[in-house]
TIRO-755166 format. One record per residue: residue number from 1; y, x, z of N, C-alpha, C, O, CB in turn. Coordinates in steps of 0.2 Angstrom, whole numbers, plus 5000, padded with zeros to 4 digits. Glycine has a CB too. Layout:
N
[atom NUM,[Y,X,Z],[Y,X,Z],[Y,X,Z],[Y,X,Z],[Y,X,Z]];
...
END
This chain:
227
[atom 1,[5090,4958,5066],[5093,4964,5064],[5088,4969,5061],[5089,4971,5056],[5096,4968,5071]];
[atom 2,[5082,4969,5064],[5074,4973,5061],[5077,4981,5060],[5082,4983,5061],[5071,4970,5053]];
[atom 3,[5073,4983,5059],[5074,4990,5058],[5069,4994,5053],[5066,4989,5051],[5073,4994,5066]];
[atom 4,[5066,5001,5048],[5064,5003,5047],[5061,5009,5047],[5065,5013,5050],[5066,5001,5047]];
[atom 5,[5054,5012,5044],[5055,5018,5045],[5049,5022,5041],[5044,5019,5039],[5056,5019,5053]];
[atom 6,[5050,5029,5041],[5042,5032,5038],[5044,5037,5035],[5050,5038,5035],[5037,5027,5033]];
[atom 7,[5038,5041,5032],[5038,5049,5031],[5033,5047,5025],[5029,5042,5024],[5035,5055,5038]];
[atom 8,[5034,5057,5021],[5030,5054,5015],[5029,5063,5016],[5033,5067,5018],[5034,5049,5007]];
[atom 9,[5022,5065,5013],[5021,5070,5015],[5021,5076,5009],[5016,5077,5006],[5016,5068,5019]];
[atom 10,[5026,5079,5007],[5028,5082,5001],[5024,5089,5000],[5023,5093,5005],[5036,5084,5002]];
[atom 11,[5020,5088,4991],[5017,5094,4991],[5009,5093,4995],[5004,5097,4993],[5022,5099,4995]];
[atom 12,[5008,5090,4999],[5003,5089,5002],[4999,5082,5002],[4999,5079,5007],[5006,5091,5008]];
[atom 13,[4995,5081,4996],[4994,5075,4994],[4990,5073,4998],[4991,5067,5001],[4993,5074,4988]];
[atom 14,[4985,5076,4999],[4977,5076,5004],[4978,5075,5010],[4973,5073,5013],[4972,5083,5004]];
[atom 15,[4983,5076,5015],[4985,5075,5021],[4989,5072,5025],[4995,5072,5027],[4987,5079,5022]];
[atom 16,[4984,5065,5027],[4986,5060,5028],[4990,5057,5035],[4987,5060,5040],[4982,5057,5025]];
[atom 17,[4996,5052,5036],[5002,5054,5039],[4997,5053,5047],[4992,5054,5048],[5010,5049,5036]];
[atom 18,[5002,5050,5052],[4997,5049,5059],[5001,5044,5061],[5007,5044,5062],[4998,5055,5066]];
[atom 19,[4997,5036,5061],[4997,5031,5064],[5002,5030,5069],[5008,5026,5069],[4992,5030,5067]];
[atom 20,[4999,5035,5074],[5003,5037,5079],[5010,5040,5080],[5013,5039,5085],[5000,5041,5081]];
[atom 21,[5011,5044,5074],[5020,5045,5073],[5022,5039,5072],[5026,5037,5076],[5024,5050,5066]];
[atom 22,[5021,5036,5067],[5025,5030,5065],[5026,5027,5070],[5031,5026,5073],[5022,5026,5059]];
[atom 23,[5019,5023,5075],[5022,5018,5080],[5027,5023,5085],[5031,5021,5088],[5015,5014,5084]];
[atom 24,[5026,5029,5085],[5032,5032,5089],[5039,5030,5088],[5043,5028,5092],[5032,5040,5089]];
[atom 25,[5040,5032,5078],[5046,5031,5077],[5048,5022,5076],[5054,5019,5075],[5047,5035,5072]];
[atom 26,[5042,5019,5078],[5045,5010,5079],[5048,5009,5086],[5053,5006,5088],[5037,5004,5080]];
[atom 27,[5044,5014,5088],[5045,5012,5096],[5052,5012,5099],[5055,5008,5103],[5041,5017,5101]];
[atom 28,[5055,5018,5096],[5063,5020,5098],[5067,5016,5095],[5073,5018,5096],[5066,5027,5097]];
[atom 29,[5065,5008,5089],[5069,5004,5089],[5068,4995,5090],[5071,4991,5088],[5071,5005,5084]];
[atom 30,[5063,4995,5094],[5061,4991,5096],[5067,4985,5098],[5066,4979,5096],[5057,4994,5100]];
[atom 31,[5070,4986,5100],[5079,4982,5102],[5079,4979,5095],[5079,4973,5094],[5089,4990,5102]];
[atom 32,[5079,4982,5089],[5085,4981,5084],[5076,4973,5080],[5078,4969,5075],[5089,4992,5076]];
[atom 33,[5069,4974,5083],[5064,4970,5080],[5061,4968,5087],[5057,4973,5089],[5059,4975,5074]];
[atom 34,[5061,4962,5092],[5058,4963,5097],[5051,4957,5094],[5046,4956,5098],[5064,4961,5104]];
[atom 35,[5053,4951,5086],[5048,4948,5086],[5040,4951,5083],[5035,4949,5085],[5050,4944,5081]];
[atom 36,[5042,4957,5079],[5036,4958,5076],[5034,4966,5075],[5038,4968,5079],[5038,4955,5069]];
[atom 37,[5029,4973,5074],[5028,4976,5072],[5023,4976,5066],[5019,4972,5065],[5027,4977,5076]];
[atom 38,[5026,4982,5061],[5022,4982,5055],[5020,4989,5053],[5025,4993,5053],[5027,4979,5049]];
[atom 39,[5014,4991,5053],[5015,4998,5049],[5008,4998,5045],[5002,4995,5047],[5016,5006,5054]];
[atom 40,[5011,5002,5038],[5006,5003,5034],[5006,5012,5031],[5010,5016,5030],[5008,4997,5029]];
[atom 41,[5000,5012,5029],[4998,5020,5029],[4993,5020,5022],[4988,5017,5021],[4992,5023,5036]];
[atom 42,[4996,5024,5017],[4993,5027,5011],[4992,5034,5009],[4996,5036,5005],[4995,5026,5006]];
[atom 43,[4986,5038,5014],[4984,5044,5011],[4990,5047,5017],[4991,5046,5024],[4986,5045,5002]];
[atom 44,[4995,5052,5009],[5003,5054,5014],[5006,5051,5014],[5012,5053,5015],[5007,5059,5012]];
[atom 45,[5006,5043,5013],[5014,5041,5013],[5011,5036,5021],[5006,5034,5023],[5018,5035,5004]];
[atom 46,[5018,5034,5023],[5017,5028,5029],[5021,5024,5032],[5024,5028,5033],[5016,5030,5035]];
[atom 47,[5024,5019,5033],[5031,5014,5035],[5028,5010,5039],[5022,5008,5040],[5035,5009,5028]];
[atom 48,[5036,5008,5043],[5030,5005,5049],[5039,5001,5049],[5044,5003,5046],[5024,5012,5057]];
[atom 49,[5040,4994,5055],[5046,4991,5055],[5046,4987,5061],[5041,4984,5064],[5048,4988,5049]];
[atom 50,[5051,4987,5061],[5052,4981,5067],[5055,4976,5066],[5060,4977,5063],[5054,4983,5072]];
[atom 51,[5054,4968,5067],[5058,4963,5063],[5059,4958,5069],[5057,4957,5075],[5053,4959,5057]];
[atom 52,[5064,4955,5066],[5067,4950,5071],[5068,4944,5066],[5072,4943,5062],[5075,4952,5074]];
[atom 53,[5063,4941,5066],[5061,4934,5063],[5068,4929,5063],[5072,4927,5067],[5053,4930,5067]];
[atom 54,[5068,4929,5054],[5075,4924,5053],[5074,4919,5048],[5076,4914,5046],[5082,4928,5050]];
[atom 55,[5070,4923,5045],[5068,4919,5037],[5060,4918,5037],[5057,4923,5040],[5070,4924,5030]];
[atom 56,[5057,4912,5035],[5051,4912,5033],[5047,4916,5041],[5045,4921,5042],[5049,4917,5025]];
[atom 57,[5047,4912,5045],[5045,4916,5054],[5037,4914,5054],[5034,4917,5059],[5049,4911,5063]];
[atom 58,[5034,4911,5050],[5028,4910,5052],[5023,4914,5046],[5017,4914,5046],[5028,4903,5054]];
[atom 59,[5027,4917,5041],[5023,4921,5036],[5025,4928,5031],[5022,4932,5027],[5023,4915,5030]];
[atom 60,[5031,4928,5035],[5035,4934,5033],[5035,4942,5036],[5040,4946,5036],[5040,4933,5033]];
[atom 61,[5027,4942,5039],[5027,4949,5042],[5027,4955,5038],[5021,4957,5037],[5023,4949,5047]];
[atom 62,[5032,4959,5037],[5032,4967,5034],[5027,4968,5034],[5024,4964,5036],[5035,4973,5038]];
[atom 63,[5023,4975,5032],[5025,4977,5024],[5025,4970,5021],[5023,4965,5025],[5020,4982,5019]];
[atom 64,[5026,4969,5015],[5025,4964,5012],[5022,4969,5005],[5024,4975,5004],[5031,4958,5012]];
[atom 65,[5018,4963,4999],[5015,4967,4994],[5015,4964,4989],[5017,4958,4989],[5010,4970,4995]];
[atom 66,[5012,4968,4983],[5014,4962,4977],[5007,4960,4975],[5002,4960,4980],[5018,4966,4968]];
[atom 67,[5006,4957,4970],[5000,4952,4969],[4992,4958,4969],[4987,4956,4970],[5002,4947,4960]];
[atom 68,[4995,4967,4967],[4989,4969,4967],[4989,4974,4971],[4987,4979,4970],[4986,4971,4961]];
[atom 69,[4992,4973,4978],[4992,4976,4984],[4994,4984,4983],[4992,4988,4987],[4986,4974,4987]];
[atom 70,[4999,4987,4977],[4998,4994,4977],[5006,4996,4975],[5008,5002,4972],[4991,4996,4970]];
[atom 71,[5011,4991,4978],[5019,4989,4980],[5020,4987,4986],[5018,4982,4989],[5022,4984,4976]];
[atom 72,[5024,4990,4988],[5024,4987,4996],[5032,4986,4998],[5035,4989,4993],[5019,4993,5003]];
[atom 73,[5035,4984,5002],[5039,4985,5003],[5041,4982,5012],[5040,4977,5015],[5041,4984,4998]];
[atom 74,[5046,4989,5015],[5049,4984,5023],[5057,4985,5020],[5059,4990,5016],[5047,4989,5036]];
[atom 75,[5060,4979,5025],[5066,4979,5022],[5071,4978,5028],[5070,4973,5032],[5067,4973,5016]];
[atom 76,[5074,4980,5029],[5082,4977,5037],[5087,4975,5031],[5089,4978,5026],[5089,4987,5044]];
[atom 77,[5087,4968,5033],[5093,4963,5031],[5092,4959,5028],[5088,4955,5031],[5097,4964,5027]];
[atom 78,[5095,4956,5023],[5095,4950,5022],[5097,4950,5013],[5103,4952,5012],[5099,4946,5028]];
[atom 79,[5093,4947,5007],[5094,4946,5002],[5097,4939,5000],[5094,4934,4999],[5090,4948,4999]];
[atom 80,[5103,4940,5000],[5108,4932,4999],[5104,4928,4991],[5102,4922,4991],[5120,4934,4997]];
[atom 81,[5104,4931,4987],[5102,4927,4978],[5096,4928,4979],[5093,4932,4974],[5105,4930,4970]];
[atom 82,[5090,4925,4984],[5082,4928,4985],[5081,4920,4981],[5076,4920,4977],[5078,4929,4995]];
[atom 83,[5084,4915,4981],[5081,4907,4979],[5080,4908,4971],[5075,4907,4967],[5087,4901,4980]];
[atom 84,[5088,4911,4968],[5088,4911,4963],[5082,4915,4957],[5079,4914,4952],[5093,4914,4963]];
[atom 85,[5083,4923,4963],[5077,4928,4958],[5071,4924,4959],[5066,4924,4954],[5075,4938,4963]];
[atom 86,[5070,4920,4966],[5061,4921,4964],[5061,4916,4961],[5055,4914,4961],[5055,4921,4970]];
[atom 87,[5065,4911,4957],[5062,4904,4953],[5061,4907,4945],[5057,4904,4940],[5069,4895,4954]];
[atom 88,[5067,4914,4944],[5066,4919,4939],[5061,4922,4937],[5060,4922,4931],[5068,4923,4938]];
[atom 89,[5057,4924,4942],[5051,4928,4945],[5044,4926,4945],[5039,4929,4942],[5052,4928,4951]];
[atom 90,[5043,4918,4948],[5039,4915,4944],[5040,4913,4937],[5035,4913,4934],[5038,4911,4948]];
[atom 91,[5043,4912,4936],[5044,4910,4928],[5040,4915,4924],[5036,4914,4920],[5054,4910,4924]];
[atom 92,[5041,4920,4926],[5039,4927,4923],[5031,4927,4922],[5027,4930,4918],[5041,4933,4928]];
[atom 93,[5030,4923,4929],[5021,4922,4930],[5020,4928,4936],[5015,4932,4936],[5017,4926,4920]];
[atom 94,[5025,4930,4942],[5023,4931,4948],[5021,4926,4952],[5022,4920,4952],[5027,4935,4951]];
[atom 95,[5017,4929,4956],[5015,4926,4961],[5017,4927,4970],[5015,4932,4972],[5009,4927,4960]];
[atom 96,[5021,4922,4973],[5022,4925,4980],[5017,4922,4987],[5013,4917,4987],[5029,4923,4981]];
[atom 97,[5017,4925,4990],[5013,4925,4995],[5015,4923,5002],[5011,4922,5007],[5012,4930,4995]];
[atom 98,[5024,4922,5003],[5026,4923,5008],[5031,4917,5006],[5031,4915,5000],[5027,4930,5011]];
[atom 99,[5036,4916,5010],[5044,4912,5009],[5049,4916,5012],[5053,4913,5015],[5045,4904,5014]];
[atom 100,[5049,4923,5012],[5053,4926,5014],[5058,4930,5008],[5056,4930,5002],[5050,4929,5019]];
[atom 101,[5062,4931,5008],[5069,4934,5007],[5066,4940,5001],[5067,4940,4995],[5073,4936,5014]];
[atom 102,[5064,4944,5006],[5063,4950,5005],[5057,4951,4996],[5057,4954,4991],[5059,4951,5013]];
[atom 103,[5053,4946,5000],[5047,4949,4994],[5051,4946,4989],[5047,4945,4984],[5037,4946,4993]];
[atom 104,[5056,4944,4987],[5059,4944,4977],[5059,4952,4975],[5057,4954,4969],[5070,4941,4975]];
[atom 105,[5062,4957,4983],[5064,4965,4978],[5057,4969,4977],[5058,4974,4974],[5070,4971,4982]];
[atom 106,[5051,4968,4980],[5045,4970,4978],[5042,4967,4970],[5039,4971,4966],[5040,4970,4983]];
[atom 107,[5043,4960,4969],[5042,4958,4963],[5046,4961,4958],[5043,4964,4954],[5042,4951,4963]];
[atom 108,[5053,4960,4958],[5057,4962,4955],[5060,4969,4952],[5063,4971,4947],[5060,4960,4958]];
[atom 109,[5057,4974,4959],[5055,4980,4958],[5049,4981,4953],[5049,4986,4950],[5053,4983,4964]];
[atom 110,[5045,4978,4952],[5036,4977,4948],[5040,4977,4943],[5041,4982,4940],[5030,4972,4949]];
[atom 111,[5044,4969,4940],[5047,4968,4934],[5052,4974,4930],[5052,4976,4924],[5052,4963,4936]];
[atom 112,[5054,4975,4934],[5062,4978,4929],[5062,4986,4933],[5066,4990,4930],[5072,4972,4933]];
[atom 113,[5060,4989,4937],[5060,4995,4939],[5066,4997,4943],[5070,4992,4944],[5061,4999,4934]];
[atom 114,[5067,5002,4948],[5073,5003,4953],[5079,5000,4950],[5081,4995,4951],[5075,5010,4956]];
[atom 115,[5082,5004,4945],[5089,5004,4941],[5088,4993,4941],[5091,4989,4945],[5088,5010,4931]];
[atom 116,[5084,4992,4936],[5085,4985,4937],[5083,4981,4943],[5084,4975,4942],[5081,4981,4932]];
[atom 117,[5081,4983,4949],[5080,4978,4956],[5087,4980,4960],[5089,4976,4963],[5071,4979,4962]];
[atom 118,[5091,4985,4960],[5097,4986,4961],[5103,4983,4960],[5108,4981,4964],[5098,4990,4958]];
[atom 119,[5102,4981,4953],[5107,4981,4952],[5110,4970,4951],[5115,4966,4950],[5106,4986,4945]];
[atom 120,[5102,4968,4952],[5101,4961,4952],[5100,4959,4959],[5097,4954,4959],[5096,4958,4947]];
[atom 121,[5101,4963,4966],[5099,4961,4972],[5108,4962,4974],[5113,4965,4971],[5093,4965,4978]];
[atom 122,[5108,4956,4979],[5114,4954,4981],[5112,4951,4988],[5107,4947,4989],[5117,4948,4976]];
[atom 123,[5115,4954,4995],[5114,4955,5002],[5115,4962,5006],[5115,4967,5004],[5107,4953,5003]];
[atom 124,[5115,4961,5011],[5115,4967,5013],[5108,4969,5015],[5104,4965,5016],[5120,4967,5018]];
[atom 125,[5107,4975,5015],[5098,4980,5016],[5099,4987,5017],[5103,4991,5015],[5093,4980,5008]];
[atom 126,[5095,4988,5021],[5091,4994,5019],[5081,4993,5019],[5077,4990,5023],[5094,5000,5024]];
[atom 127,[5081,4996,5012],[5073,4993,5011],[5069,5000,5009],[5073,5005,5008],[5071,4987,5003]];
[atom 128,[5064,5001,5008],[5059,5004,5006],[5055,5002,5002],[5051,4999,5006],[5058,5005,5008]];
[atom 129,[5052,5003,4997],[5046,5003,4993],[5044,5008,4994],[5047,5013,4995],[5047,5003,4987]];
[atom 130,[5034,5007,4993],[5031,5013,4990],[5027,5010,4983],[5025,5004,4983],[5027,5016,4997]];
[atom 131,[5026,5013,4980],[5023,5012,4975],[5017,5017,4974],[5017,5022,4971],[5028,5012,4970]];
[atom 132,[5013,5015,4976],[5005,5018,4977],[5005,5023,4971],[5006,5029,4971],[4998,5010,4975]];
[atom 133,[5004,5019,4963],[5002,5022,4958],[5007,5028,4955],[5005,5033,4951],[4999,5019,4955]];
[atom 134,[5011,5026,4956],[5017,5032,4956],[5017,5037,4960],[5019,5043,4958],[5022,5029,4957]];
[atom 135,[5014,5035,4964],[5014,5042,4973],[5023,5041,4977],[5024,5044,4982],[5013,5056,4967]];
[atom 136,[5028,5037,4973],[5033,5037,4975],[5036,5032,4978],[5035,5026,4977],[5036,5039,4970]];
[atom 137,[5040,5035,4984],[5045,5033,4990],[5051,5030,4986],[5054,5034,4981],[5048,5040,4997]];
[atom 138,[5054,5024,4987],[5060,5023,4985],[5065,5018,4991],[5064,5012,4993],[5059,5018,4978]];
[atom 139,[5071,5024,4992],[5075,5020,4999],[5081,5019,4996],[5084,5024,4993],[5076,5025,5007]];
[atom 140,[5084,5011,4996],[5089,5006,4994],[5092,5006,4999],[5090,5007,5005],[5088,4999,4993]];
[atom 141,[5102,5006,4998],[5106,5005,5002],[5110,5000,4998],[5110,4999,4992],[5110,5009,5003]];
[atom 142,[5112,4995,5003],[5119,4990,4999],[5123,4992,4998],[5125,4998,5001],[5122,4984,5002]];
[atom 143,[5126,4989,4994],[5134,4991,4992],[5138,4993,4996],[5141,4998,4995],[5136,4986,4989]];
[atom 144,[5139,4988,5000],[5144,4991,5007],[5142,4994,5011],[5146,4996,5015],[5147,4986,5011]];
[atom 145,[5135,4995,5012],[5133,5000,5019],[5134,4996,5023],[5137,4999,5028],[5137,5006,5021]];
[atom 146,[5133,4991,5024],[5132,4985,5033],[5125,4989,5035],[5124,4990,5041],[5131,4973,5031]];
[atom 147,[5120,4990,5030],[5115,4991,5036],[5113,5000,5035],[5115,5003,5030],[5106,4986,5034]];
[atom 148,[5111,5002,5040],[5112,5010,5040],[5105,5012,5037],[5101,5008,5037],[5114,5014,5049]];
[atom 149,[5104,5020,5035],[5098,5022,5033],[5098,5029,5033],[5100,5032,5028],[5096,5020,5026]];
[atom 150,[5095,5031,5038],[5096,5039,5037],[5090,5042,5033],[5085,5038,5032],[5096,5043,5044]];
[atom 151,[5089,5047,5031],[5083,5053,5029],[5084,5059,5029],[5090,5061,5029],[5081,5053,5023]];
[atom 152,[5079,5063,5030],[5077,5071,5030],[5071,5072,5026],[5066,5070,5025],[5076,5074,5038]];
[atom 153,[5074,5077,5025],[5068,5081,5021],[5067,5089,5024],[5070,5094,5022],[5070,5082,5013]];
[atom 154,[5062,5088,5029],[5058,5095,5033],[5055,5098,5028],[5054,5095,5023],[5052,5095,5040]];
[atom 155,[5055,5104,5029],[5053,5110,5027],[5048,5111,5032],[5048,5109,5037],[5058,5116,5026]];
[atom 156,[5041,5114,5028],[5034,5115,5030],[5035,5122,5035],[5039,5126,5034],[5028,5116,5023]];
[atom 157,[5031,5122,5041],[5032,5128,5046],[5024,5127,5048],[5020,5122,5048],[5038,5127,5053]];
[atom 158,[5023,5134,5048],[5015,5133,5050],[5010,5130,5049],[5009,5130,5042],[5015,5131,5055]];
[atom 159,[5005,5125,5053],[5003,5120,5052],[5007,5113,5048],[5004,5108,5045],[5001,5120,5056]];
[atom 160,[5012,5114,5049],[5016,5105,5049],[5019,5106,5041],[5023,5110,5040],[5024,5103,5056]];
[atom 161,[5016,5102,5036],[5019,5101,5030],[5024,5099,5030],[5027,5097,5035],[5015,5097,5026]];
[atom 162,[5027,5099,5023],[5032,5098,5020],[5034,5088,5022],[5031,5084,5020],[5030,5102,5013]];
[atom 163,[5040,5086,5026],[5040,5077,5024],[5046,5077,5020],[5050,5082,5018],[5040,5072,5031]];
[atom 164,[5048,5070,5019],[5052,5066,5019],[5054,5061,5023],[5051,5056,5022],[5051,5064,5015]];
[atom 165,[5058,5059,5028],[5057,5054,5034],[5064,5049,5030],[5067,5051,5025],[5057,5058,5044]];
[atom 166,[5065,5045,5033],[5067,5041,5034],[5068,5033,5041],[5063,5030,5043],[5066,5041,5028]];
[atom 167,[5072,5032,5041],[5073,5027,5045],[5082,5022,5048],[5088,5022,5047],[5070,5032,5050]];
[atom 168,[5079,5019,5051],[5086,5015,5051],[5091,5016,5056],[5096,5013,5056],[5086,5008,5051]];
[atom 169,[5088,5020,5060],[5092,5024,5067],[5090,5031,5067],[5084,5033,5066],[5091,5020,5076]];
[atom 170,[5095,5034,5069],[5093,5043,5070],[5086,5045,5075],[5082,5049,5074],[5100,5047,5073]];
[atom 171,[5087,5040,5080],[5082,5042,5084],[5074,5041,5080],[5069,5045,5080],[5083,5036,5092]];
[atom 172,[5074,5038,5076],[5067,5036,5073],[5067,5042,5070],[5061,5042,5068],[5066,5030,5068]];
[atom 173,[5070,5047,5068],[5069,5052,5064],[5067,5059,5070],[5063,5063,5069],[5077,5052,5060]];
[atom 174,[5073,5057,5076],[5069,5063,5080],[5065,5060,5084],[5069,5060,5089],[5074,5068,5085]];
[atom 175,[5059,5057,5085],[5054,5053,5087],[5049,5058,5082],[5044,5061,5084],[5056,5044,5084]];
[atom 176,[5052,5057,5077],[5047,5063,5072],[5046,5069,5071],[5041,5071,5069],[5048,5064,5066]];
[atom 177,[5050,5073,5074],[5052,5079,5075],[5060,5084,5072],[5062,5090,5072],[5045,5081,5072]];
[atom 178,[5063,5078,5070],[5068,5082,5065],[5072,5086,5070],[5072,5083,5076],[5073,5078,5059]];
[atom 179,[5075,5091,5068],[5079,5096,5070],[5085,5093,5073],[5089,5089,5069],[5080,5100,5064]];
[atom 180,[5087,5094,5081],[5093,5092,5082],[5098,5095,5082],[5103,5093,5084],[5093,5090,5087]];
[atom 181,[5097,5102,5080],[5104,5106,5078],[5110,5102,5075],[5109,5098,5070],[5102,5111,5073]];
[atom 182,[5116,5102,5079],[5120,5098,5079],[5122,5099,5071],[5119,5102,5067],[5126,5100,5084]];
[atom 183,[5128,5095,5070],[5132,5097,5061],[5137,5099,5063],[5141,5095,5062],[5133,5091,5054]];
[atom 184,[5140,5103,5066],[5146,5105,5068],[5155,5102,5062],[5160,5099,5064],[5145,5115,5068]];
[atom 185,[5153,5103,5057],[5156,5098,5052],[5158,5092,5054],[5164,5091,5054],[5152,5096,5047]];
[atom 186,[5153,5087,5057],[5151,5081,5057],[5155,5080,5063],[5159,5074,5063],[5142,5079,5057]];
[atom 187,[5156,5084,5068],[5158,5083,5077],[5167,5084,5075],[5172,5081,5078],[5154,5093,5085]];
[atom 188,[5168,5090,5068],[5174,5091,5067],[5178,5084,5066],[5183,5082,5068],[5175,5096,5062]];
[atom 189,[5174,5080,5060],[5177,5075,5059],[5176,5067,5062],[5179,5062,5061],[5176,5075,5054]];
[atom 190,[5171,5070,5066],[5171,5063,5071],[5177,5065,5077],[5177,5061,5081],[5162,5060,5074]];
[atom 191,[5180,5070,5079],[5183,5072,5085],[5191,5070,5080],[5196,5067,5082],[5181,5081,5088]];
[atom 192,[5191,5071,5072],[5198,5069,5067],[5199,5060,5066],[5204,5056,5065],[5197,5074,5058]];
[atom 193,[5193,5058,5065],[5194,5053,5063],[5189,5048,5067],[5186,5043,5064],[5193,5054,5055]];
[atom 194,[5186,5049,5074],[5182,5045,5077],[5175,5040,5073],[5173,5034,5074],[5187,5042,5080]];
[atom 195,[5174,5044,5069],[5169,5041,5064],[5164,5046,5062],[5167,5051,5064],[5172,5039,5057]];
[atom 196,[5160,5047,5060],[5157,5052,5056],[5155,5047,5047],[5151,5043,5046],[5147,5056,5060]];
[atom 197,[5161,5050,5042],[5157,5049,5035],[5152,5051,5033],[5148,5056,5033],[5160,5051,5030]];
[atom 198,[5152,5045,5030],[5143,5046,5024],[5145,5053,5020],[5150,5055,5019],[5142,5038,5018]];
[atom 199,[5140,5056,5017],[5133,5059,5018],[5130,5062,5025],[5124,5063,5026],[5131,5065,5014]];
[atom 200,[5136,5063,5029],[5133,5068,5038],[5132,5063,5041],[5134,5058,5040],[5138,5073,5044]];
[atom 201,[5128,5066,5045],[5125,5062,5053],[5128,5068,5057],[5131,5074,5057],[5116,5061,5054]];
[atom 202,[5126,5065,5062],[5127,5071,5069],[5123,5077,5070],[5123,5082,5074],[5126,5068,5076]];
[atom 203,[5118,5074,5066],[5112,5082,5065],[5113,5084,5059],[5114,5080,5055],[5103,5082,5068]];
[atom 204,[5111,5091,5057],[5111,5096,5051],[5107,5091,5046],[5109,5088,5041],[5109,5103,5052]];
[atom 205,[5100,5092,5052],[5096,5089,5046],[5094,5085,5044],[5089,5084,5040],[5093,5091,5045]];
[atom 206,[5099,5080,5046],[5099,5073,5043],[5104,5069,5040],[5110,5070,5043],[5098,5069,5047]];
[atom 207,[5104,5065,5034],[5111,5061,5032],[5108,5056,5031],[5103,5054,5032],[5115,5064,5027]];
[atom 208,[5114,5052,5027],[5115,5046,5026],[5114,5045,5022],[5117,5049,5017],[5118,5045,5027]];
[atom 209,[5110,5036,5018],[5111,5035,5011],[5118,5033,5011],[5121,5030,5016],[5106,5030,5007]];
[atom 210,[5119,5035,5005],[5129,5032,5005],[5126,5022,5002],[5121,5020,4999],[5136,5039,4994]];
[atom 211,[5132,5020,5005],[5131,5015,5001],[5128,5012,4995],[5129,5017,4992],[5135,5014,5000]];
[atom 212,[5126,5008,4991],[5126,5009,4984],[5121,5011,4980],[5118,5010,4975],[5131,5011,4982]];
[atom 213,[5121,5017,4985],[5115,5020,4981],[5106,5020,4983],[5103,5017,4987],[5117,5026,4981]];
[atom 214,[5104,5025,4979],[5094,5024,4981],[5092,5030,4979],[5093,5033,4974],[5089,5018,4975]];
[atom 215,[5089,5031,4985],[5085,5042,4984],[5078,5038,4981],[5077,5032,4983],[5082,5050,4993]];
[atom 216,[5074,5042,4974],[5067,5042,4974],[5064,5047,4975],[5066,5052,4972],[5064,5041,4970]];
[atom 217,[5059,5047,4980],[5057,5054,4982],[5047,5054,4979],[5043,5049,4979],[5058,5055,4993]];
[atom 218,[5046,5059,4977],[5039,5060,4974],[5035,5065,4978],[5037,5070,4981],[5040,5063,4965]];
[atom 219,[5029,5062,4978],[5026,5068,4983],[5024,5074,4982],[5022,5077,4986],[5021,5067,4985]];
[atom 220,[5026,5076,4975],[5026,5082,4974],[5033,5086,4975],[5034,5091,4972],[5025,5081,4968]];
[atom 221,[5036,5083,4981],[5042,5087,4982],[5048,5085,4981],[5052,5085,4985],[5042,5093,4978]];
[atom 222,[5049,5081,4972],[5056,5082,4968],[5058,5075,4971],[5054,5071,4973],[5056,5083,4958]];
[atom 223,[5063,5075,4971],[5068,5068,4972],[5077,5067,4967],[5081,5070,4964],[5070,5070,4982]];
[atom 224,[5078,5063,4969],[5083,5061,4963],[5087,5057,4967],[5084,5055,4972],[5080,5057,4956]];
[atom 225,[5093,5055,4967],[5099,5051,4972],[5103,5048,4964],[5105,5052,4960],[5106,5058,4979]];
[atom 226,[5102,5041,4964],[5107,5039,4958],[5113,5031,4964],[5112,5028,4969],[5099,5035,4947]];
[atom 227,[5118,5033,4960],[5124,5026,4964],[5127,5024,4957],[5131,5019,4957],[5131,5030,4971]];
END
């Protein structure tokens, strides 16, 4: 199943994230990854995951990275046309490191950019990139939404800067600190329709990637949602 998760610290480039959150927010999904623990830290940014070894079990431990270590990516799920991309991939003159599934959409990401690794992955996911020299967070949904992905974006109080969080269960998110103020919206229509739709969650200040689509968030604050 595996899970996901991490914060990116907006506005606040020099301030770097805490080991210690991230393994918090691993910890509250530990169920969904009981083989593996992964987390990785740049500056303000951080991701960390939990995996349940399916593919490639003896070389495929999260993050995974590209050939000049400054792309990374953790991913929940499973990419069905991973054989295909990576025999493309190498052709191109990548290099892989692992047998797992996963590392085609960091190569592929390097190649062709979000819009092109989008639109040529096929499986169900939720993933993350970070892209070092960019400074930029990129969070992937599948098409159908089989695997879930929440995010928030806190607002700076006091000492505590500005984030971006994300994760693959809500608890990873209030593990971090997000706000549980209810979404009263969200209670209306899960009490109408015993569901809550995508973009709400059950708290204000969190939602949902919709299917299909991919937020890029920049540490300078701005962010963009294209489907």
């Amino acid at each position: 199943m595996c899970g996901i998760c991490g914060y990116l610290h907006t506005g606040d480039a020099d301030r770097p994230v805490s080991e210690d959150m991230l393994r918090r927010m691993c910890s509250v999904m530990a169920h969904r990854g009981p083989d593996d623990e992964g987390i990785y830290t740049d500056g303000a940014f951080g991701m960390g995951m939990r995996r349940l070894s399916i593919i490639d079990l003896s070389s495929g431990q999260q993050p995974i990275f590209n050939e000049t270590g400054r792309i990374a990516i953790v991913c929940n799920g499973e990419i069905y046309n991973f054989p295909e991309l990576r025999k493309d991939l190498e052709a191109r003159g990548h290099r892989f490191s692992t047998n797992s599934d996963v590392e085609v959409a960091v190569h592929l990401y390097e190649e062709e950019g979000a819009g092109g690794m989008v639109r040529k992955l096929n499986g169900m996911y939720g993933l993350d990139i970070w892209d070092a020299d960019r400074r930029s967070l990129l969070l992937v949904r599948d098409r159908l939404g089989i695997k879930p992905l929440y995010y928030a974006f806190v607002p700076g109080t006091g000492d505590a800067p500005k984030r971006a969080l994300f994760g693959s269960e809500l608890k990873c998110l209030l593990a971090a600190g997000v706000s549980r103020e209810p979404d009263y919206l969200a209670l209306h229509d899960y009490l109408s329709l015993f569901y809550v739709p995508t973009p709400r969650s059950a708290y204000r200040a969190v939602r949902k990637l919709e299917p299909g689509h991919w937020l890029l968030c920049r540490s300078d604050g701005t962010h963009q949602i294209n489907g």
